[in-house]
py3Dmol code that shows the C-alpha trace and the ligand (Angstrom):
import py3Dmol

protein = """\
ATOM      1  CA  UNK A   1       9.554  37.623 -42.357  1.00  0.00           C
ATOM      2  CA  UNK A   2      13.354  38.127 -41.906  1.00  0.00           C
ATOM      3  CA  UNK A   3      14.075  36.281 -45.666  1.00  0.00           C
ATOM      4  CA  UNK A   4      11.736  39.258 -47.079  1.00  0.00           C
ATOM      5  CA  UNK A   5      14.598  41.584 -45.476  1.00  0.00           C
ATOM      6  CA  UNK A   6      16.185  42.471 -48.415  1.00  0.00           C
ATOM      7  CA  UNK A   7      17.132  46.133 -47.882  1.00  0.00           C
ATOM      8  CA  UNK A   8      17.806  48.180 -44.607  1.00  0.00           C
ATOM      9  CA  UNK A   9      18.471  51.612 -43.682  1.00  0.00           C
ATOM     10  CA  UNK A  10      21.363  52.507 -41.367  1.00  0.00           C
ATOM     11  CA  UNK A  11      21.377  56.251 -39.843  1.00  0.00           C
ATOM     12  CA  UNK A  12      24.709  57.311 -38.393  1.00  0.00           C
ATOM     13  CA  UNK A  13      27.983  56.419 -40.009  1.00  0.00           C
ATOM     14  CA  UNK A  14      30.040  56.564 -36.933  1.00  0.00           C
ATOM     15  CA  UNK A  15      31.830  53.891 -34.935  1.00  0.00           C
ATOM     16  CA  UNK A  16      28.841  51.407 -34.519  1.00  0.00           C
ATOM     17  CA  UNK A  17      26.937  52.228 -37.588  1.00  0.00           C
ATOM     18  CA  UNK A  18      29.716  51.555 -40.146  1.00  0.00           C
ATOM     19  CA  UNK A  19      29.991  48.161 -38.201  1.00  0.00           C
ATOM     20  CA  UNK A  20      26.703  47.105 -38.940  1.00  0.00           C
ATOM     21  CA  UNK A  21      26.069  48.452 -42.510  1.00  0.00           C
ATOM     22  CA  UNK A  22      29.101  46.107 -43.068  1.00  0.00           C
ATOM     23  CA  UNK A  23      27.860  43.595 -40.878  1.00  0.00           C
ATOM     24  CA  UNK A  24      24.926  43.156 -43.101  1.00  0.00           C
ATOM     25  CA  UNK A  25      25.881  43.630 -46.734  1.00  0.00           C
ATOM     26  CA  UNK A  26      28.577  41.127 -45.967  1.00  0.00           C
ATOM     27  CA  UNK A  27      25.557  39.193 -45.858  1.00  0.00           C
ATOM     28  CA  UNK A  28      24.336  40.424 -49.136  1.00  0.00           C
ATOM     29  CA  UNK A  29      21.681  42.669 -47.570  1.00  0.00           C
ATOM     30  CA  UNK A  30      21.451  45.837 -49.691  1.00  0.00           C
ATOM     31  CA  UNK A  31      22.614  48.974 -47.284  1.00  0.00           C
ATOM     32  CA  UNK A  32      21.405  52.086 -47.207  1.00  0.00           C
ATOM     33  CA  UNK A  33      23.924  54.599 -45.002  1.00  0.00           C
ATOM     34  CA  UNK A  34      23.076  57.943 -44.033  1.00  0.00           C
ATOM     35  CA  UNK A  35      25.364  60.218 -42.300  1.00  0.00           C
ATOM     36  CA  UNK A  36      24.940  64.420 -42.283  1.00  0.00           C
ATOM     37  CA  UNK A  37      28.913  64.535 -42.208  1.00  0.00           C
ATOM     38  CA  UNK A  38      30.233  63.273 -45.662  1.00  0.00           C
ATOM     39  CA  UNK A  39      33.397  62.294 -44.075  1.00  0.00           C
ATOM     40  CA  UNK A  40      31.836  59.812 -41.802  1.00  0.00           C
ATOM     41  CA  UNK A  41      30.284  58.384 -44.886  1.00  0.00           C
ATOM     42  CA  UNK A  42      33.489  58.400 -46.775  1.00  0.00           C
ATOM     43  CA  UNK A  43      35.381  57.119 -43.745  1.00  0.00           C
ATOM     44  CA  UNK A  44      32.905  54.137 -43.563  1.00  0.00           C
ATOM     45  CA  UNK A  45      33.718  52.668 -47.350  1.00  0.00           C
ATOM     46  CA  UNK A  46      37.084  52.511 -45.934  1.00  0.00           C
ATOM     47  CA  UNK A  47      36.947  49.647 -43.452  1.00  0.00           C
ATOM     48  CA  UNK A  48      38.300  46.544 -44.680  1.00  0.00           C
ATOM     49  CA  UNK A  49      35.416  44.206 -45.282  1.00  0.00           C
ATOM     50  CA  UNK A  50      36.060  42.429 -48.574  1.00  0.00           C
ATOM     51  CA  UNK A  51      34.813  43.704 -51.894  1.00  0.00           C
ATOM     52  CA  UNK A  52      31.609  41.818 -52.150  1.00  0.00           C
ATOM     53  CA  UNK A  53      30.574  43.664 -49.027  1.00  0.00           C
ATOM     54  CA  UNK A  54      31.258  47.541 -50.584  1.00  0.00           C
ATOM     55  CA  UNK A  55      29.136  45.924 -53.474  1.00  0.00           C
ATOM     56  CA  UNK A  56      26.330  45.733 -51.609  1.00  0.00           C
ATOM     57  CA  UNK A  57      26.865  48.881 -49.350  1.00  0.00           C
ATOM     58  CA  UNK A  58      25.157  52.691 -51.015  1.00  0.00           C
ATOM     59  CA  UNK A  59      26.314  55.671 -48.636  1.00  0.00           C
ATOM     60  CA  UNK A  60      24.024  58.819 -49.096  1.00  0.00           C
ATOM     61  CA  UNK A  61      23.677  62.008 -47.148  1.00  0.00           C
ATOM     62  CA  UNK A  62      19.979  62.480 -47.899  1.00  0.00           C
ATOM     63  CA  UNK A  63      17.795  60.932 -45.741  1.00  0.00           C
ATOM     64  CA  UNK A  64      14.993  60.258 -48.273  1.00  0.00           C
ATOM     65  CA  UNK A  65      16.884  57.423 -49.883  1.00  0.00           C
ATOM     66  CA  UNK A  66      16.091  54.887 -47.284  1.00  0.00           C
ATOM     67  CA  UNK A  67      12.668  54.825 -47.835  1.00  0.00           C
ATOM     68  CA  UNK A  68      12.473  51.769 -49.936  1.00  0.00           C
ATOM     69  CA  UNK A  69      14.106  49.810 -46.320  1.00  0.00           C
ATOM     70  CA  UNK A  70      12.343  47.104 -44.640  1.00  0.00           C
ATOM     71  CA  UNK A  71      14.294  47.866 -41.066  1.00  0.00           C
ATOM     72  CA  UNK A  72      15.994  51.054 -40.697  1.00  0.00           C
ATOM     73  CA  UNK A  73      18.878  51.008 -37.814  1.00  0.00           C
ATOM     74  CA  UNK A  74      19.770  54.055 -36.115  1.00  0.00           C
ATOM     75  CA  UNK A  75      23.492  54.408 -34.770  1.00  0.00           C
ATOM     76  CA  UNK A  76      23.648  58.341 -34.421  1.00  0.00           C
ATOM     77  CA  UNK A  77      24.701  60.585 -31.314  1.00  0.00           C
ATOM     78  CA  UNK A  78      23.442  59.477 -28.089  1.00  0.00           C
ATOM     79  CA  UNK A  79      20.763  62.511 -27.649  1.00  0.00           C
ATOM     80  CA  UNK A  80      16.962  62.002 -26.769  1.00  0.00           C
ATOM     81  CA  UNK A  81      15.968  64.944 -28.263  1.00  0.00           C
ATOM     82  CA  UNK A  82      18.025  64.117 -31.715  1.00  0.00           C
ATOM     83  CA  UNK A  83      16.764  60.728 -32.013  1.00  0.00           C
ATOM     84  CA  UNK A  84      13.311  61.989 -31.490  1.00  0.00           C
ATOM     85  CA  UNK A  85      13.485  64.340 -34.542  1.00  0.00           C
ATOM     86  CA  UNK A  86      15.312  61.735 -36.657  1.00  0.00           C
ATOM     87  CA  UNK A  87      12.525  59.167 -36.040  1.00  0.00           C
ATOM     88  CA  UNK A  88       9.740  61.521 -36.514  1.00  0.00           C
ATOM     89  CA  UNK A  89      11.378  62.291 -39.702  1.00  0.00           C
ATOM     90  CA  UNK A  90      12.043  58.712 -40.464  1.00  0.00           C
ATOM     91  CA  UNK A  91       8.792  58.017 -39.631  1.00  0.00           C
ATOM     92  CA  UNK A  92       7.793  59.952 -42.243  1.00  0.00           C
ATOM     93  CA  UNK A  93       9.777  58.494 -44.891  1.00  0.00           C
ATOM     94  CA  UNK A  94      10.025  54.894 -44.599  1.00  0.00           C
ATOM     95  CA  UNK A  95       7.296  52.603 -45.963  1.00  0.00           C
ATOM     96  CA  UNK A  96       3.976  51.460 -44.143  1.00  0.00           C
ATOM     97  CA  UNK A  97       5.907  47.975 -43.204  1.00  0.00           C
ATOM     98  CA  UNK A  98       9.518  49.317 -42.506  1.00  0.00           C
ATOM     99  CA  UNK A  99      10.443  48.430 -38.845  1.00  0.00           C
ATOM    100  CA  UNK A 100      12.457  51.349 -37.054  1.00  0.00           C
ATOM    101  CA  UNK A 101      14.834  50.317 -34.757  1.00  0.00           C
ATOM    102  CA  UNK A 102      17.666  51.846 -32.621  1.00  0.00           C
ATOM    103  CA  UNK A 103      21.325  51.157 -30.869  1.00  0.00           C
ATOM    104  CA  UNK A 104      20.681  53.433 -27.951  1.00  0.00           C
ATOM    105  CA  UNK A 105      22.521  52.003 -25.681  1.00  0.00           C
ATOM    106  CA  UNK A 106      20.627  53.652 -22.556  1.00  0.00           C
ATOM    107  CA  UNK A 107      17.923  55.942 -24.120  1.00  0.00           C
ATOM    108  CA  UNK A 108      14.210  54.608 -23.687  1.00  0.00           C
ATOM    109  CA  UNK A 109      12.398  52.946 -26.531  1.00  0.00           C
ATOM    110  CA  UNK A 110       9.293  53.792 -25.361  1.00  0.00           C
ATOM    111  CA  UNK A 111      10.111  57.707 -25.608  1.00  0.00           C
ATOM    112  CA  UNK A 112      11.504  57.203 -29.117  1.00  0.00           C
ATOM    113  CA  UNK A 113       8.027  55.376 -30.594  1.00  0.00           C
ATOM    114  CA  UNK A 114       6.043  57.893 -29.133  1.00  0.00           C
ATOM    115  CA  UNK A 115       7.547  60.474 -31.623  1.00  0.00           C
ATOM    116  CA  UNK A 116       6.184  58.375 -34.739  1.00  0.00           C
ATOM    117  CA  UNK A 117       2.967  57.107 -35.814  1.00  0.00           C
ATOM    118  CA  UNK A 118       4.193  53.204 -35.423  1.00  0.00           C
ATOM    119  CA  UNK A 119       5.029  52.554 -32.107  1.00  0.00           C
ATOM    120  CA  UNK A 120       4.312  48.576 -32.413  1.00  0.00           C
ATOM    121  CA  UNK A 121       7.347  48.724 -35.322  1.00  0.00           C
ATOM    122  CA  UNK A 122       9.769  50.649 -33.025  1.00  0.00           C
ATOM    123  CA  UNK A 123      12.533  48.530 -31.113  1.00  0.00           C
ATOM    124  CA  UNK A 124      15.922  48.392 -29.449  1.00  0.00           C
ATOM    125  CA  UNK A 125      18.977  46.337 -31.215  1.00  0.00           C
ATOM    126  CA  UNK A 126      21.791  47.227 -29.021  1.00  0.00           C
ATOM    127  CA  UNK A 127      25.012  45.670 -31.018  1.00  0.00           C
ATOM    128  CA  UNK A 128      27.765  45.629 -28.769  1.00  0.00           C
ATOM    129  CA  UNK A 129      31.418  47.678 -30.095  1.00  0.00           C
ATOM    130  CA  UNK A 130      32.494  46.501 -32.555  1.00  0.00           C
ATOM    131  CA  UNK A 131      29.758  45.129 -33.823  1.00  0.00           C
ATOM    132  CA  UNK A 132      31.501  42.705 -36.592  1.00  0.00           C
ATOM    133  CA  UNK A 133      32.937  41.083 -33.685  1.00  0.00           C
ATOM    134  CA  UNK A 134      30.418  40.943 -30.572  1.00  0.00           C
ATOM    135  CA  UNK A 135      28.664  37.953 -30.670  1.00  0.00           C
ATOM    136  CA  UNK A 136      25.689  39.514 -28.823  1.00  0.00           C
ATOM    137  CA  UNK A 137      22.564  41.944 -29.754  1.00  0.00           C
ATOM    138  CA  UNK A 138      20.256  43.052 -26.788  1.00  0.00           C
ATOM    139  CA  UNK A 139      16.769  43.264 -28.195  1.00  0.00           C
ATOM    140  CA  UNK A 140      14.912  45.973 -26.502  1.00  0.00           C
ATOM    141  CA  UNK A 141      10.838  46.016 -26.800  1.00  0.00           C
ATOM    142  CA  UNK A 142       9.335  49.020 -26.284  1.00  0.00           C
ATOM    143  CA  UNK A 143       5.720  49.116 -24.416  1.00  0.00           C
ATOM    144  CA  UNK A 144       3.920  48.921 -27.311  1.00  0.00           C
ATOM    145  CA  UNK A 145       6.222  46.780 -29.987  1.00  0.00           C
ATOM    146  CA  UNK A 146       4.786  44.054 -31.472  1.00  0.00           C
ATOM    147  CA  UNK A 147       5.392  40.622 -31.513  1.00  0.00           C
ATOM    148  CA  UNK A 148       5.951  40.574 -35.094  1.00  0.00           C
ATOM    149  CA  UNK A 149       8.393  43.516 -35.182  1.00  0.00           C
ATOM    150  CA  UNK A 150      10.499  41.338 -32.098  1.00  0.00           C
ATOM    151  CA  UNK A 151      10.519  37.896 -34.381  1.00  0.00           C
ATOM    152  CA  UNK A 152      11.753  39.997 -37.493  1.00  0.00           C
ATOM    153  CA  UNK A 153      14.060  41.552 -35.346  1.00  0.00           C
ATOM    154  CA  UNK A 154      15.590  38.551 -33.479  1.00  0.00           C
ATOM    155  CA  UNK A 155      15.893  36.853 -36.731  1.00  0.00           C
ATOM    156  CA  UNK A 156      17.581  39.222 -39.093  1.00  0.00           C
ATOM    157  CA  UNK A 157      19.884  39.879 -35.770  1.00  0.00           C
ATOM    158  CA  UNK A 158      20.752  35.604 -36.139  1.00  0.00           C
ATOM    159  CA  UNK A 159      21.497  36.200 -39.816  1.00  0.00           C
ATOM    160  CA  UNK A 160      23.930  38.694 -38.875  1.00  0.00           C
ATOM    161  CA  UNK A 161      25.504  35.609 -36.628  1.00  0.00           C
ATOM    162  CA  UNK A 162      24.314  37.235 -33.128  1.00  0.00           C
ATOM    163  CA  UNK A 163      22.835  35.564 -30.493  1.00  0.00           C
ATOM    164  CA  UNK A 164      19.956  37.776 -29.005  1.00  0.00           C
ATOM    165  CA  UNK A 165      18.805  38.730 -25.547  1.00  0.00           C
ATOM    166  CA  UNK A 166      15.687  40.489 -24.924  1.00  0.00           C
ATOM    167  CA  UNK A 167      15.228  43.051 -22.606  1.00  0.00           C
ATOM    168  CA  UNK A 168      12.126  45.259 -21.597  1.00  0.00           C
ATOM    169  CA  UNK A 169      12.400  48.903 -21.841  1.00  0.00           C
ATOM    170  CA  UNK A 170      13.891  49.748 -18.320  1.00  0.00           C
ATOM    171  CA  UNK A 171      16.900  51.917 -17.604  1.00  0.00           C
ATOM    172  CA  UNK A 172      20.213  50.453 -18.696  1.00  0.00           C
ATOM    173  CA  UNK A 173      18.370  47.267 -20.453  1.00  0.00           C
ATOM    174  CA  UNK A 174      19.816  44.040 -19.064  1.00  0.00           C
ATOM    175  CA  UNK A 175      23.730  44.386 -20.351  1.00  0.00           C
ATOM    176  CA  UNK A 176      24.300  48.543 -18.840  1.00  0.00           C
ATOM    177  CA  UNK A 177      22.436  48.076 -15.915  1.00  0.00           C
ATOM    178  CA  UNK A 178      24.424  45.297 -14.431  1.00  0.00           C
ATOM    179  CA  UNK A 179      27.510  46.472 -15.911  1.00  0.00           C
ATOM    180  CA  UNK A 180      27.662  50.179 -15.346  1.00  0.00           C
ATOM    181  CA  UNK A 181      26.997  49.676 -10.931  1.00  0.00           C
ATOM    182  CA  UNK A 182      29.686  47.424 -11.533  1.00  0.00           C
ATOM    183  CA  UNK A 183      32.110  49.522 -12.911  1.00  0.00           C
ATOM    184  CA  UNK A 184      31.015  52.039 -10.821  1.00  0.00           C
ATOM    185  CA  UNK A 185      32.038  49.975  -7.716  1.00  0.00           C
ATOM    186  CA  UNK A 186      35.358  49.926  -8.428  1.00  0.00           C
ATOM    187  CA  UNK A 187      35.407  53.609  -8.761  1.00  0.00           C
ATOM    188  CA  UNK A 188      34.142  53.911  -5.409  1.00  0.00           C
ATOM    189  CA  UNK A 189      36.894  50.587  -4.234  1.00  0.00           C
ATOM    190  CA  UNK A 190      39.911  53.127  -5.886  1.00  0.00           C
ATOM    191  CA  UNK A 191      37.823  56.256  -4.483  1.00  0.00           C
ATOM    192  CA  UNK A 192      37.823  55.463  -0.768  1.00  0.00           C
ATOM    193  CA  UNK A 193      41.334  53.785  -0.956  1.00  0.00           C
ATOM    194  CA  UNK A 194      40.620  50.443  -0.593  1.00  0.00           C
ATOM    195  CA  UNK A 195      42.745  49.098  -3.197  1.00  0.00           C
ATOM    196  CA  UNK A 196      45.211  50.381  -6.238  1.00  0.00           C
ATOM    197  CA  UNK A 197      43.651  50.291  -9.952  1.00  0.00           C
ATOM    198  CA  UNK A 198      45.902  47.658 -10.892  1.00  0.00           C
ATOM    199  CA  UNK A 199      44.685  45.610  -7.955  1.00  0.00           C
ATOM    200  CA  UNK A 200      41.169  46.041  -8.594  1.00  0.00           C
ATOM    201  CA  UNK A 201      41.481  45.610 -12.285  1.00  0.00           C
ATOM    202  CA  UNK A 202      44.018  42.672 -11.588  1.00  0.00           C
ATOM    203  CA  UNK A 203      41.499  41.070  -8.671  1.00  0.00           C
ATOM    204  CA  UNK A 204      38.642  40.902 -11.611  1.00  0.00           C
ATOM    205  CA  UNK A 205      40.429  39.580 -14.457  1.00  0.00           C
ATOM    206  CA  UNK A 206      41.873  36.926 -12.391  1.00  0.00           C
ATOM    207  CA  UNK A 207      39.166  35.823  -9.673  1.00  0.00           C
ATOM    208  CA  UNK A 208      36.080  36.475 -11.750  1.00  0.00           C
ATOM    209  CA  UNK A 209      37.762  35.055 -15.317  1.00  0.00           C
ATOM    210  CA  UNK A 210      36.754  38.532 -16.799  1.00  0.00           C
ATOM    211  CA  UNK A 211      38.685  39.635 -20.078  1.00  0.00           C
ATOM    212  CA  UNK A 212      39.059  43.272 -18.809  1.00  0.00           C
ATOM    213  CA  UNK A 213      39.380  44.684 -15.578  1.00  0.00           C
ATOM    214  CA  UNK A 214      36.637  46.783 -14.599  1.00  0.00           C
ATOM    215  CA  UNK A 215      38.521  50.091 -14.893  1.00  0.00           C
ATOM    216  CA  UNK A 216      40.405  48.879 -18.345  1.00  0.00           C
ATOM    217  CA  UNK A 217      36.967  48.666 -19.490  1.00  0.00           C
ATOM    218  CA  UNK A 218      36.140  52.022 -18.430  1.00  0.00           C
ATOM    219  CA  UNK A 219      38.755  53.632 -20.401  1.00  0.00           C
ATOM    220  CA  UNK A 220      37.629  51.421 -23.163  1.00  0.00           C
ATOM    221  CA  UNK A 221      34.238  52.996 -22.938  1.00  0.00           C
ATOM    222  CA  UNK A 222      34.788  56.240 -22.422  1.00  0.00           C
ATOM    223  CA  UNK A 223      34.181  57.848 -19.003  1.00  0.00           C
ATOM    224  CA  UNK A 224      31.632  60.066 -20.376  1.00  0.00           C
ATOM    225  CA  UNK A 225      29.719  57.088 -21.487  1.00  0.00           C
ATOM    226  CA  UNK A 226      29.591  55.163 -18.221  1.00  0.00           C
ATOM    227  CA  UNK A 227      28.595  58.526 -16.007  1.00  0.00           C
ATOM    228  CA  UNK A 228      25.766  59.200 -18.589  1.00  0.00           C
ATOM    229  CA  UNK A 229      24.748  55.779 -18.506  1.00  0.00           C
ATOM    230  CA  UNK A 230      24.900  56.256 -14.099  1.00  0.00           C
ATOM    231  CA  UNK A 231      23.137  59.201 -14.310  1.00  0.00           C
ATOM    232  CA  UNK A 232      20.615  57.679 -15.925  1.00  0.00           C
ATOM    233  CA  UNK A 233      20.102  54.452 -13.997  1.00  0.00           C
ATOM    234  CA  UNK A 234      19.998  57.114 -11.008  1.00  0.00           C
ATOM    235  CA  UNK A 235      17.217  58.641 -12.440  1.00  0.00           C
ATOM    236  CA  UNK A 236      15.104  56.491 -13.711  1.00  0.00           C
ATOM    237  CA  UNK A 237      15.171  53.736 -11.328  1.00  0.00           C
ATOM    238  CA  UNK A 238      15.403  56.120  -8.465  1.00  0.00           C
ATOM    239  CA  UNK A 239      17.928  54.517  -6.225  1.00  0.00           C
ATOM    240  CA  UNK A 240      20.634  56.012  -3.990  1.00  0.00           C
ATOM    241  CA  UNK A 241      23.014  52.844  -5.063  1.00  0.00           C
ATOM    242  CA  UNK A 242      23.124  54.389  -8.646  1.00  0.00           C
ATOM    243  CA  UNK A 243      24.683  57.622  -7.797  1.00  0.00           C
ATOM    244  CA  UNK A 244      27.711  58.048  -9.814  1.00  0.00           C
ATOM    245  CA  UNK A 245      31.276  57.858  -7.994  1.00  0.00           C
ATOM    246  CA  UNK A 246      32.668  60.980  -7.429  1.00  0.00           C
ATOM    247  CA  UNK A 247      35.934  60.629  -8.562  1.00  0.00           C
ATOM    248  CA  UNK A 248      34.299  58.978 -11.811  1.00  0.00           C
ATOM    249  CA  UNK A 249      32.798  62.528 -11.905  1.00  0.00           C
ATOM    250  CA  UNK A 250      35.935  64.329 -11.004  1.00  0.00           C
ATOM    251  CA  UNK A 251      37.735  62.469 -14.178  1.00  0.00           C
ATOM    252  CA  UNK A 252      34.994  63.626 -16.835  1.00  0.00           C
ATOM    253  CA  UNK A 253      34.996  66.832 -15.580  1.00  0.00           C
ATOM    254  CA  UNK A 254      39.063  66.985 -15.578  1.00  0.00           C
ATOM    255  CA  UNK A 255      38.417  65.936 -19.731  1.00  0.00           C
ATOM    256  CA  UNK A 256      40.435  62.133 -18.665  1.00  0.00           C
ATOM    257  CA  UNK A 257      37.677  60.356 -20.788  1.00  0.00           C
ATOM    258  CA  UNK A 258      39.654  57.283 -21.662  1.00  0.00           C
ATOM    259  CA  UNK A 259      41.855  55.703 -24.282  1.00  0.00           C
ATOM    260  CA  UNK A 260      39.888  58.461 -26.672  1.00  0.00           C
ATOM    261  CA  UNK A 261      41.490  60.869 -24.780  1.00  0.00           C
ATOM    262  CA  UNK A 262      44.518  59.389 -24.251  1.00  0.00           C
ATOM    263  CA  UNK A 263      43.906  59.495 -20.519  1.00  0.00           C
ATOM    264  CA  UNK A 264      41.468  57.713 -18.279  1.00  0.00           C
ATOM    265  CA  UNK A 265      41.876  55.765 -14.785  1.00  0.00           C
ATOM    266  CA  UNK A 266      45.014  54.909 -16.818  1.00  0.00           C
ATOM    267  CA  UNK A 267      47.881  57.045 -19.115  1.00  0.00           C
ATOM    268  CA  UNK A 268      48.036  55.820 -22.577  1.00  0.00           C
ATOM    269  CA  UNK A 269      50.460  58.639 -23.480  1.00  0.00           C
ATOM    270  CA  UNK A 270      53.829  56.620 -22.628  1.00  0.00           C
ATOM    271  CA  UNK A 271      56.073  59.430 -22.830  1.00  0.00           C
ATOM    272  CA  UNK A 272      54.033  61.332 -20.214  1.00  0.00           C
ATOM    273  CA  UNK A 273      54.629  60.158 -16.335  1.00  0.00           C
ATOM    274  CA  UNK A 274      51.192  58.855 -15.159  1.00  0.00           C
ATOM    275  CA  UNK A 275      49.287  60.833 -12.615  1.00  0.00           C
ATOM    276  CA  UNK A 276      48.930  59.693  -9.235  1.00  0.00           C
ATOM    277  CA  UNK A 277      45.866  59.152  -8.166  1.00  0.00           C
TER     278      UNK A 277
END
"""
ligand_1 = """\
44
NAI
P 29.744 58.099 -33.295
O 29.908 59.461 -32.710
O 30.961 57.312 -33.657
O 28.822 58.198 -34.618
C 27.625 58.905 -34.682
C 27.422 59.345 -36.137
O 26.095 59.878 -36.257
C 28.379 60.458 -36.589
O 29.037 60.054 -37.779
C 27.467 61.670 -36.828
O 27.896 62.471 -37.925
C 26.139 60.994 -37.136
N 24.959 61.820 -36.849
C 24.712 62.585 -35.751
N 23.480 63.126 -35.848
C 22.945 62.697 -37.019
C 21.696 62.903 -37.666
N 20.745 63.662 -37.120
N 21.465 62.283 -38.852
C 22.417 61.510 -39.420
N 23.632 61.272 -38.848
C 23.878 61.866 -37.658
O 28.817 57.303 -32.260
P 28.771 55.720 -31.974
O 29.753 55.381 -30.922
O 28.777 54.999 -33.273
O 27.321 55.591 -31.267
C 26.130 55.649 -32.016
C 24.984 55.087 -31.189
O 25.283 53.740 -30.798
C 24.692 55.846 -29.890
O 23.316 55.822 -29.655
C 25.439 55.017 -28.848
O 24.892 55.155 -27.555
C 25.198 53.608 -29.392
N 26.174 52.617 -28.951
C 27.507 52.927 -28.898
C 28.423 51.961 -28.474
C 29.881 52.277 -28.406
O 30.617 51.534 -27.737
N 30.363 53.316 -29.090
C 28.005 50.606 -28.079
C 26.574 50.368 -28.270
C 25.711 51.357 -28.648
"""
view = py3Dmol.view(width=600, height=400)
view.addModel(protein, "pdb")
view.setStyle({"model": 0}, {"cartoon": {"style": "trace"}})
view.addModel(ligand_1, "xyz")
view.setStyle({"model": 1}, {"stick": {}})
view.zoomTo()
view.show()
């Protein structure tokens, strides 16, 4: 099935989807990019990814031009209610065959197929950022996708290089869910004083061979992000253990969202004396 993917549709042209509309025409997979903000689309064309990529790659700001796509990927904001009008819309347009998937990287699958007519061709691909570079995509099946939307999945997700997971549709998916409690540990470790946020970050890298400290990552992530993604592993799976850290709360409510902000758990802004915590 995957060698009959010849074109695909990418919605969003933001940090993740400009990643993987490269991703694939450097594979010489005809792209389709949609974006409502022209700038995103004209900011996309601007990553450096080799000539005989852009050859491949077609930005467009109307919607209707994907409908010739055999998979359409959606990268745009992280809203239930957003996606949920873009697939009804995209259910819409794209062909009988056309499998509609998404990068949510927390929002259910199961919700998003029930606003279109095809819920057996509607599945998670959660590329990790940035996706030219993370080896891994978390396939996410839906209650009702198919077996055949999974293997065309998985398989156009190994031509892009990736190895792929597969996760059912439960909060957080495999990667979030064990990740997020995690960094939400070590809010609670700097919270109740146990240790500095160099020595936690410093006490993971080091004793658990991790790349990032737990808090680094954080800030990598965006704060926002990783109480979102709490919030909903809270609800869904119903478990006191989930509840965000305060202070994690504290910090996205203070606007320290990260390295996007400049400020996080850490100062990036060198001039500026960091904040004790
Ligand atoms: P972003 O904010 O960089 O880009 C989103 C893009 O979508 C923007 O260019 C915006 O103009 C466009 N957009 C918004 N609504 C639209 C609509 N209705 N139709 C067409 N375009 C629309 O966001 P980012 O970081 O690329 O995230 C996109 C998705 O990927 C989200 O679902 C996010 O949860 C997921 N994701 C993000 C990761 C990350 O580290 N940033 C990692 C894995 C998944």
């Amino acid at each position: 099935m995957t060698e009959e993917i010849k074109i695909i549709g990418v919605v969003g042209a933001g940090q993740m989807g400009s990643g993987i509309a490269l991703l694939a025409a450097a594979r010489g997979i005809v792209v389709w990019l949609h974006d409502t903000d022209p700038n995103a689309l004209a900011r996309s064309r601007k990553y450096d990814a080799g000539s005989d990529a852009l050859v491949h790659l077609h930005c467009t700001s109307k919607l209707e031009d994907l409908h010739s796509a055999d998979v359409i990927i959606e990268a745009i904001v992280e809203s239930e209610d957003v996606k949920r009008k873009l697939f009804s819309e995209l259910d819409k347009i794209a062909k009988a065959s056309c499998i509609l998937a998404s990068n949510t990287s927390s929002i259910s699958i199961t919700r998003l197929a029930s606003a279109t007519n095809r819920p057996q061709q509607v599945i998670g691909m959660h590329f990790m950022n940035p996706p030219p570079i993370m080896r891994l995509v978390e396939i996410v099946r839906g209650a009702d996708t198919s077996d055949a939307s999974f293997s065309a999945t998985k398989s156009l997700a190994e031509r892009f290089g990736k190895t792929v997971i597969c996760s059912q549709d439960y909060p957080g998916f495999i990667v979030n869910r064990i990740l997020m409690p995690m960094i939400n540990e070590a809010f609670y470790t700097l919270y109740t004083g146990v240790a500095s946020k160099e020595d936690i970050d410093i006490g993971m890298k080091l004793g658990t061979n991790h790349p990032m400290g737990p808090l680094e990552l954080a800030d990598f992530i965006g704060l926002d992000v990783c109480l979102s993604i709490m919030k909903i592993l809270h609800g869904g799976l119903g478990d006191g253990r989930y509840a965000p850290c305060p202070l994690l709360v504290q910090y996205v409510d203070a606007g320290r969202l990260g390295r996007k902000r400049g400020i996080g758990v850490y100062n990036y802004h060198k001039a500026v004396k960091e904040t004790s915590l």
